[in-house]
C-alpha positions as CSV (number, residue, x, y, z in Angstrom):
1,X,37.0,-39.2,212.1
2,X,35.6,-35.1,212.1
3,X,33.4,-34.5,209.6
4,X,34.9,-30.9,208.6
5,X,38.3,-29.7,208.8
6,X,38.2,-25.6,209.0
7,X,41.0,-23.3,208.1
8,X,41.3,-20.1,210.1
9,X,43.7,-17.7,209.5
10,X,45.8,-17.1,212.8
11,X,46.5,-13.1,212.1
12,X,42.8,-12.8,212.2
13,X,41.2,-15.9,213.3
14,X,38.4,-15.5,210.1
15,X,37.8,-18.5,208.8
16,X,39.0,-19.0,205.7
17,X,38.0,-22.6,204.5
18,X,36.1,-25.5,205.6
19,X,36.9,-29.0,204.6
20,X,35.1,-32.5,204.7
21,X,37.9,-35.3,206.1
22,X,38.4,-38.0,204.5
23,X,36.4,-41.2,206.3
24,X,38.9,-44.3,207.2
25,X,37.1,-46.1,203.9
26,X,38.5,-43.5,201.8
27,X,41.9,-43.4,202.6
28,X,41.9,-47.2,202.3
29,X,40.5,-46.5,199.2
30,X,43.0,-43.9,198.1
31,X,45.8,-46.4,199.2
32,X,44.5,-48.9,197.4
33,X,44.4,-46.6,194.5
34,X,48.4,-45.3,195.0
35,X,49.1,-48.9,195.6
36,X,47.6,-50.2,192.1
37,X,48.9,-46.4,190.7
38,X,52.4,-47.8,191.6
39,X,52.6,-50.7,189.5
40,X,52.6,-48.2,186.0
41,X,53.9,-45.8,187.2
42,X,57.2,-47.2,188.6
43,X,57.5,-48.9,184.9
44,X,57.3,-45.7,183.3
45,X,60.9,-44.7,182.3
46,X,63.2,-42.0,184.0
47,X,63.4,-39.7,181.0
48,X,59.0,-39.6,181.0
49,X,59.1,-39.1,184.7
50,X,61.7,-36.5,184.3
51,X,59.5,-34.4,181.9
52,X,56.6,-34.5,183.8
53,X,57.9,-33.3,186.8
54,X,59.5,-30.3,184.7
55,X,56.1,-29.7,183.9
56,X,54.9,-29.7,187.4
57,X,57.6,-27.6,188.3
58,X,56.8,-24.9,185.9
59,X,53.5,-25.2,186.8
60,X,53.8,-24.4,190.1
61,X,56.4,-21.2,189.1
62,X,53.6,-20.0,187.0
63,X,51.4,-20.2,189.8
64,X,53.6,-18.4,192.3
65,X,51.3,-15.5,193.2
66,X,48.3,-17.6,194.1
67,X,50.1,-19.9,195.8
68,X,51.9,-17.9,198.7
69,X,48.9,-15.9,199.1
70,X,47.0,-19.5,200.3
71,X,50.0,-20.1,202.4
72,X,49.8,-16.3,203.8
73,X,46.2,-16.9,204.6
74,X,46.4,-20.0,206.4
75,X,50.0,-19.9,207.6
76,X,50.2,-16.1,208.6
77,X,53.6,-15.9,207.6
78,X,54.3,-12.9,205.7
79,X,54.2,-12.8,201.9
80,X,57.5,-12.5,201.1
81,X,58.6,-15.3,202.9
82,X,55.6,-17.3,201.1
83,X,56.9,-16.5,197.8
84,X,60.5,-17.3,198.6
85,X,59.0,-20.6,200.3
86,X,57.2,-21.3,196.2
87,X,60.7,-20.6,194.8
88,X,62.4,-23.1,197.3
89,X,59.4,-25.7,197.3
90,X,59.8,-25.3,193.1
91,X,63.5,-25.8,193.6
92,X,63.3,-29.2,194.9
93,X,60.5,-30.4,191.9
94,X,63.3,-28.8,189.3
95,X,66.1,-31.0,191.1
96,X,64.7,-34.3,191.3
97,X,62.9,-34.1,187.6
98,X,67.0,-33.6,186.8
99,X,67.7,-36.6,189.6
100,X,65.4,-39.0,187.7
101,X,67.5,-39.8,185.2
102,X,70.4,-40.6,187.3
103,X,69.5,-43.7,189.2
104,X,72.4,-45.4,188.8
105,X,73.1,-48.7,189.4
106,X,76.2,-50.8,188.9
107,X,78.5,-54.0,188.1
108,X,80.2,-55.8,190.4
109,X,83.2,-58.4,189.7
110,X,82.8,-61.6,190.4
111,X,84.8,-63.8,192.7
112,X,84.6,-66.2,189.7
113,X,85.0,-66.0,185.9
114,X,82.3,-67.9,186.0
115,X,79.9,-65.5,187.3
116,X,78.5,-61.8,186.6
117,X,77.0,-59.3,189.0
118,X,74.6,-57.0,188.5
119,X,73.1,-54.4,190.9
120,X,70.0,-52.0,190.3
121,X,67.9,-49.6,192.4
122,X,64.4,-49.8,191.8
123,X,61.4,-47.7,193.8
124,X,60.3,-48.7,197.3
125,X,56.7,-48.5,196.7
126,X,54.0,-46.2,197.7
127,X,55.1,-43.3,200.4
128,X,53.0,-42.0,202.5
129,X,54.2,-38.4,203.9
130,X,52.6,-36.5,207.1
131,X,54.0,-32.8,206.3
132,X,53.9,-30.2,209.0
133,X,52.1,-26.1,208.5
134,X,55.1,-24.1,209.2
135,X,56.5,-24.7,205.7
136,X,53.5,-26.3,204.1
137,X,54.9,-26.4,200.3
138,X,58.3,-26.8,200.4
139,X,58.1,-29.8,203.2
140,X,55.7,-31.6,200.4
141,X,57.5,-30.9,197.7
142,X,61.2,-32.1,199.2
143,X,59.2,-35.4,199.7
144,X,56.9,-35.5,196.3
145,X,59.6,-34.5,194.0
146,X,62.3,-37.3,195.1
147,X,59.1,-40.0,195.4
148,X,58.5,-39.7,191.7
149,X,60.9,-39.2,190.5
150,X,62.6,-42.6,191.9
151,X,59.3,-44.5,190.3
152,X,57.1,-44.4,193.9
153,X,53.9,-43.3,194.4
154,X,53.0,-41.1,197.2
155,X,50.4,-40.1,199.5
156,X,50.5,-36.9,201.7
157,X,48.6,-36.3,204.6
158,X,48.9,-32.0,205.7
159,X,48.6,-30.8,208.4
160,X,45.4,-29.7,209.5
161,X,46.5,-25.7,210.2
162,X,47.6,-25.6,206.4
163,X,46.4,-28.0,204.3
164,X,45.1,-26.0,201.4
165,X,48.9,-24.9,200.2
166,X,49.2,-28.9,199.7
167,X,45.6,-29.4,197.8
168,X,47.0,-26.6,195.4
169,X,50.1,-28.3,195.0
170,X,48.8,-31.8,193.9
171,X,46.0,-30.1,191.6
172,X,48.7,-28.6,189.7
173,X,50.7,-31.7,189.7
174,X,47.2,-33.4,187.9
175,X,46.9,-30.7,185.4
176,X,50.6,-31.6,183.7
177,X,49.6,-35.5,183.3
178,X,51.1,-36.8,186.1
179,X,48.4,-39.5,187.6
180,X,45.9,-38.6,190.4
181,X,46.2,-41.6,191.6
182,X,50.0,-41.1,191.6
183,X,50.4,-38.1,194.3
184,X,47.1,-38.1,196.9
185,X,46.3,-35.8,199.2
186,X,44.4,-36.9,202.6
187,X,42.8,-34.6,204.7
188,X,42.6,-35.8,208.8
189,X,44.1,-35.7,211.7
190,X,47.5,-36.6,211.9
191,X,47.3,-38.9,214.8
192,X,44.4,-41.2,213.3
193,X,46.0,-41.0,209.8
194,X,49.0,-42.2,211.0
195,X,47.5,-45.0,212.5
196,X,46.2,-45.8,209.3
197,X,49.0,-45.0,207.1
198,X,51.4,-47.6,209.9
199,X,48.5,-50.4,209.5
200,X,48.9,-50.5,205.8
201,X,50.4,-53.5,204.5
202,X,50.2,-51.3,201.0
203,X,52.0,-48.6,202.2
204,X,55.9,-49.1,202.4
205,X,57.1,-45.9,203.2
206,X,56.5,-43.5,206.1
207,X,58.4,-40.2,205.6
208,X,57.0,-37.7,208.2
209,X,58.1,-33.9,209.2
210,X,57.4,-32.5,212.5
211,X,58.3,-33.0,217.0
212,X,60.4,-35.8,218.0
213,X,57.7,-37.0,219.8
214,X,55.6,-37.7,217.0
215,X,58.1,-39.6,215.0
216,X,59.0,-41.7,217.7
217,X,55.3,-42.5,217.8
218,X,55.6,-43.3,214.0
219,X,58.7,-45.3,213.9
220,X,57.9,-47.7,216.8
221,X,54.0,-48.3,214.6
222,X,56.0,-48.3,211.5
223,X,58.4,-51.5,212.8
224,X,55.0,-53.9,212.6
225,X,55.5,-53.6,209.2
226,X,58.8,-52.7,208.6
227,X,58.4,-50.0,206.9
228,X,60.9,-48.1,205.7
229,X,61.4,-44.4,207.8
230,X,62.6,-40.9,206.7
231,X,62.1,-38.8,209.9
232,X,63.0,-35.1,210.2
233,X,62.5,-34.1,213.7
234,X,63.2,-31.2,216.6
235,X,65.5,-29.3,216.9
236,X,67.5,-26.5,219.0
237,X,69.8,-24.9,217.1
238,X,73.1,-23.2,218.7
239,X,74.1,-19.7,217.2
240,X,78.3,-19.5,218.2
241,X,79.8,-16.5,218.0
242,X,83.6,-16.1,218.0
243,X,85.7,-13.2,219.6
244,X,86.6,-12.9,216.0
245,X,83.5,-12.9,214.2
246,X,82.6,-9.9,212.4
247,X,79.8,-8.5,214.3
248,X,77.5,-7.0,212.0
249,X,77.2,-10.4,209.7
250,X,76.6,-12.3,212.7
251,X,73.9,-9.7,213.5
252,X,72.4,-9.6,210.2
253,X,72.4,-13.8,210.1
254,X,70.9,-14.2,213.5
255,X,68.3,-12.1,212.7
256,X,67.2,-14.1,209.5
257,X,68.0,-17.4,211.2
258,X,65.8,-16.5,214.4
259,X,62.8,-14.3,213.7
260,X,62.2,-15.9,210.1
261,X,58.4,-17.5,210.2
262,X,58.2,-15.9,213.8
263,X,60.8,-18.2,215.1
264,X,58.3,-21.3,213.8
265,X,61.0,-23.1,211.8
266,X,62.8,-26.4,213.0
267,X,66.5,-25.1,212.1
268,X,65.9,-21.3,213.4
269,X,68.7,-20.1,216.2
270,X,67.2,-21.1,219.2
271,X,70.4,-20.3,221.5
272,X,72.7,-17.7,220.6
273,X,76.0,-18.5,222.4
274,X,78.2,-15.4,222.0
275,X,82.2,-14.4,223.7
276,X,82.1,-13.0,226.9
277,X,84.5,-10.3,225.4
278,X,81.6,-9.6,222.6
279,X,78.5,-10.6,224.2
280,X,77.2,-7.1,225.2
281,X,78.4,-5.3,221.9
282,X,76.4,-8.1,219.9
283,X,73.5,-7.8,222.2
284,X,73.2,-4.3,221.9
285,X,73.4,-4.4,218.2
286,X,71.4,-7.5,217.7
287,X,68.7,-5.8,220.0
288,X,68.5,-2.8,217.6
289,X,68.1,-4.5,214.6
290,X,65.6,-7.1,216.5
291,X,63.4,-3.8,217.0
292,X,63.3,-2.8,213.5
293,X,61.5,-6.0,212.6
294,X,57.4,-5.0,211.9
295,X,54.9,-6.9,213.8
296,X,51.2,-7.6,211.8
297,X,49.2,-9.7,209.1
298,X,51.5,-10.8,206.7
299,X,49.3,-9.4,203.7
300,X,49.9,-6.5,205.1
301,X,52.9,-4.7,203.4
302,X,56.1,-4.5,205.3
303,X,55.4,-7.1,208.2
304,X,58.2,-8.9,209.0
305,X,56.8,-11.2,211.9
306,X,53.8,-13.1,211.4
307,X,51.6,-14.5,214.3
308,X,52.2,-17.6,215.8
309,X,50.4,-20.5,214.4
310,X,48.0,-21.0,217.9
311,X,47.0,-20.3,221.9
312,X,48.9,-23.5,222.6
313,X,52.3,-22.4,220.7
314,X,51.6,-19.2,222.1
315,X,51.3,-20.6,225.9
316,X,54.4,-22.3,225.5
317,X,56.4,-19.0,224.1
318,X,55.3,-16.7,226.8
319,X,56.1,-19.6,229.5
320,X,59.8,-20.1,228.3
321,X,60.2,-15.9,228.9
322,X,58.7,-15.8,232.3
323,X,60.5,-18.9,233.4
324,X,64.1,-17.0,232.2
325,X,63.0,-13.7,233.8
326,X,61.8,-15.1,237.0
327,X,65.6,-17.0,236.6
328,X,67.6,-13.7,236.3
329,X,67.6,-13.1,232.6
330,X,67.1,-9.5,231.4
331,X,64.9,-8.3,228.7
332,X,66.5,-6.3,226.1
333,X,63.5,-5.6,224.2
334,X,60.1,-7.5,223.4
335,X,57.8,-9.2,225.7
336,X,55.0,-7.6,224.4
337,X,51.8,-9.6,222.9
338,X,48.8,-8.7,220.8
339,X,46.5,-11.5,221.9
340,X,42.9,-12.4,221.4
341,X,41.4,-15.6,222.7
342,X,38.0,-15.0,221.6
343,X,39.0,-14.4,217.7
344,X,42.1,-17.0,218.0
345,X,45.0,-14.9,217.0
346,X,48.7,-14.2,218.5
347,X,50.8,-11.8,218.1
348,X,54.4,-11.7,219.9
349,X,56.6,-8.9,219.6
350,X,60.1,-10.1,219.0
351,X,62.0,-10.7,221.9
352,X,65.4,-11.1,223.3
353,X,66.7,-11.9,226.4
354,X,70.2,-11.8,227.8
355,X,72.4,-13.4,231.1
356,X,70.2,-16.6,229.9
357,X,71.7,-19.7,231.6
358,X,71.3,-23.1,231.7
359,X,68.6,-23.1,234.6
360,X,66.3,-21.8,232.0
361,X,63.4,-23.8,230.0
362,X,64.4,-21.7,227.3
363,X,68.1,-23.7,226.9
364,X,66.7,-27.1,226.8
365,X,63.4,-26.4,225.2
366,X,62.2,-25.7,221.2
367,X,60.7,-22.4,221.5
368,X,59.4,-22.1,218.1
369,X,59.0,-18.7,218.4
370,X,60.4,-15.1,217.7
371,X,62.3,-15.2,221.4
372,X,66.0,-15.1,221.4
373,X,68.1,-15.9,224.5
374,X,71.6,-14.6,224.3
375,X,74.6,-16.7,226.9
376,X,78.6,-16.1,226.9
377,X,80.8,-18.7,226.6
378,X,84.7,-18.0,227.5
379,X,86.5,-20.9,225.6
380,X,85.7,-22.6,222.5
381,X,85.4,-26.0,224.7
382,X,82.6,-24.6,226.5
383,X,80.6,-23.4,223.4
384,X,81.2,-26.7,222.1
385,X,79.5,-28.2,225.6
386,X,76.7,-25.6,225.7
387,X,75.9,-26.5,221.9
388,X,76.0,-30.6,222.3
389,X,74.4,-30.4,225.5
390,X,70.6,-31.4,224.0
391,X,69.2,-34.6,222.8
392,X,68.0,-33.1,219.7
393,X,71.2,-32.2,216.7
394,X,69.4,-31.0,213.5
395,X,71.0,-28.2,212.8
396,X,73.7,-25.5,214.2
397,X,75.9,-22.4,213.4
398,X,78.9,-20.6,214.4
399,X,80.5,-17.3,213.0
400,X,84.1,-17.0,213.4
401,X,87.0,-15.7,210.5
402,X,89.6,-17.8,211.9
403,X,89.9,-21.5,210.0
404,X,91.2,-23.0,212.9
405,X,88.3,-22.1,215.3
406,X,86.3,-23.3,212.4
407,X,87.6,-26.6,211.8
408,X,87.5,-27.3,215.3
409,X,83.7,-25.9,215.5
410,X,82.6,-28.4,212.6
411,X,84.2,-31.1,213.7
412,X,83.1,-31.3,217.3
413,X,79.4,-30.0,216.9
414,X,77.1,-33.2,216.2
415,X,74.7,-31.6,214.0
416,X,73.4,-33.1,210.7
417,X,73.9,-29.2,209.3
418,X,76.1,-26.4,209.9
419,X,76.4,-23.0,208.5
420,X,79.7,-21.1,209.0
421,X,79.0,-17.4,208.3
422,X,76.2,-18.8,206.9
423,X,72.3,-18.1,208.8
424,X,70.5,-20.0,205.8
425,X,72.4,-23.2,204.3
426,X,69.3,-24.5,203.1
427,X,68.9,-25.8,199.9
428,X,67.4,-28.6,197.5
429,X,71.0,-29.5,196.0
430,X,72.3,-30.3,199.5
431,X,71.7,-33.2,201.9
432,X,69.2,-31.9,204.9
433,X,68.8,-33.9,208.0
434,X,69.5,-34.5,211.8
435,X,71.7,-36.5,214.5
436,X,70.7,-37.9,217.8
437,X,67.2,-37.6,218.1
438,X,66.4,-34.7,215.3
439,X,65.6,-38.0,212.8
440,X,66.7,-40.7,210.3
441,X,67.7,-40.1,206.8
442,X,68.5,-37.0,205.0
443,X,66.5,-34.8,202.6
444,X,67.4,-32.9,199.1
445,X,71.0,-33.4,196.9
446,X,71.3,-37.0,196.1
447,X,70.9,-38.8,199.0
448,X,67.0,-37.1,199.2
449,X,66.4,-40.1,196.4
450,X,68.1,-43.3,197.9
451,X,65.3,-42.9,200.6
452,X,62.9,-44.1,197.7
453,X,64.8,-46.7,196.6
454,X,65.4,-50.3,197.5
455,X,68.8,-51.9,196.0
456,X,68.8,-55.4,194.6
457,X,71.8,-57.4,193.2
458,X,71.4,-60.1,190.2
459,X,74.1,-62.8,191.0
460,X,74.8,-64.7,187.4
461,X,75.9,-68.1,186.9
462,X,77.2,-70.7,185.0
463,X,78.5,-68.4,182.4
């Protein structure tokens, strides 16, 4: 494996960290370690495990500052959205120390008065969690929090662009009691790692944030040992917009849907579908409030947009908008980059883009980026259509006043979350996760915990 892992920020390309990896022997080691860690820990009871991640919990609010300024640096998104990313990373910790002590199991009756059944949950085993940099706390801790708390241990491999948010994480974690050898952090490449993690016969989880075509990667490596998979994949959000939305929300909700973390989020409007009898009245006010968004480092005060993470992201951005202008789209604003190979960072002013069709890259492709395109639809069955018509089904919105447009919108989008009226329905009390080919399993309420647990059933005779 590399020898050193170095952490540059991307709004100024300074180095801000340099780290050894971990050699294949350690992170046998270390799995060997979370492996033996699981036998105590799983016996320790719910109400123990409960208190210490409190503990954690509190630890990591009283460590708030420090925190998104590490995830600033090495993230570049701005520092507000670092500190609300703490808050919602805590949130999940707070949850599950609650969800501990309601593992429920249950009694069954019998098909005889002879017998009694019993059934119980216990924990899967040792997890081990690949986590991607655009929300490098709060994709660890939605993973960490529910692992302990059902009685696993858990091993997290960041990613390489952000791993020191995770390194402060697990160090607070230590300080409160709960084992080191209980939550691990591994620093490597994700595709070697991986390997390594799929080979275990120690590890019996494989829970893993980031593209599609990673986790397919991982669940066809992962079926050697059947190891159980939580995957939470792509995605390529639809944005509908009624002819009886009320404008200005809609506005105000695309805005923080698209352009939070510079577009670099998983759930972000990536296609804003909009009336033909509206379109150009929401583009023109969308466009105005797009321009009011501040470009820069996000220690800087005020900055709204952030750089992207890399030149590869940043490629891949700038191609989508050529391809839709060279297609007949027309830029409303945007299109305008503050780029430095040399140094390594990449600045893209927010963009939006209008009379996009489906020719374009940009409709069938994650942008992950602060580009919005803008289409018309003229009846709900075609917005419908234009929303389905991708392989990926994470997560989509639609704005409308009208119950009945609603209904029908929720029912007929295939999309494992949906916000009506609502740009940000995110949370740690509520199941998060994806149809089709945006993942398996669901994250945060109480289904984020059955994906550590196994069920068993005691069958009693001869009573």
């Amino acid at each position: 494996m590399e020898n050193t892992i170095k952490v540059f920020s991307p709004a100024t390309g300074d180095l801000v960290n340099e780290l050894e990896a971990h050699s294949e022997v350690q992170i046998e080691t270390m799995i060997k370690n979370g492996h033996e860690a699981y036998v105590s820990w799983s016996k320790v009871d719910a109400h123990k495990r409960s208190e210490l991640l409190k503990k954690w919990s509190d630890n990591v609010k009283n460590n708030k500052n420090e925190i998104a300024h590490i995830m600033t640096l090495e993230s570049g998104k701005p520092l507000g959205e670092s500190l609300n990313e703490v808050d919602y990373a805590q949130s999940y910790i707070e949850w599950y120390a609650e969800e501990a002590k309601r593992i429920y199991g249950r009694t069954i009756p019998a098909n005889t008065s002879s017998k009694r059944i019993i059934v119980t949950k216990e924990p899967v085993g040792l997890v081990g969690a690949i986590t991607p940099w655009n929300f490098p706390a709060a994709m660890m801790t939605r993973k960490a929090a529910p692992a302990l708390a059902a009685g696993c241990t858990f091993i997290v491999k960041p990613a390489v662009e952000t791993p020191l948010t995770t390194i402060k994480l697990v160090e607070l974690a230590h300080e409160v009691g709960i084992p080191k050898d209980a939550i691990q952090y591994v620093i490597g490449s994700g595709r070697k790692v991986g390997k390594i993690f799929t080979d275990s016969t120690l590890i019996r989880k494989i829970t893993f944030t980031g593209s599609t075509e990673v986790g397919k990667k991982l669940m066809q490596d992962s079926s050697n040992k059947v190891q159980h998979v939580s995957m939470e994949l792509g995605g390529h959000a639809p944005f509908i917009i009624a002819k009886d939305a009320d404008i200005e929300l809609a506005v105000s909700q695309a805005v923080v849907s698209k352009f939070r973390n510079a577009g670099q989020t998983c759930i972000c409007a990536n296609r804003l579908i909009v009336h033909e009898d509206i379109v150009e009245e929401f583009s023109n006010k969308f466009t105005t409030a797009v321009e009011k968004l501040k470009v820069g480092n996000g220690l800087e005060q005020d900055t709204n947009i952030g750089p992207v993470i890399n030149k590869s992201s940043y490629e891949k951005i700038h191609a989508q908008v050529v391809d839709a202008l060279e297609k007949g789209a027309e830029l409303k604003t945007g299109h305008e980059y503050d780029v430095d190979n040399e140094k390594g960072y990449y600045f893209i002013k927010p963009t939006v883009l209008t009379n996009v069709t489906d020719r374009m890259d940009i409709m069938h492709e994650e942008t992950f980026g602060p580009v919005a395109p803008i289409t018309s639809f003229s009846s709900l069955e075609q917005a419908v259509e234009i929303a389905n018509g991708t392989p990926f089904g994470l997560a989509a919105y639609f704005f409308t006043n009208d119950y009945r447009i609603g209904t029908y919108l929720y029912e007929n989008l295939k999309f494992g979350v949906i916000g009506w009226n609502d740009g940000a329905p995110s949370g740690a009390h509520v199941p998060f996760g994806g149809m089709k080919e945006s993942g398996v399993g669901r994250e945060g309420g109480t289904e984020g915990i059955e994906a550590y647990l196994e069920t068993k059933y005691l069958s009693i005779g001869n009573l």
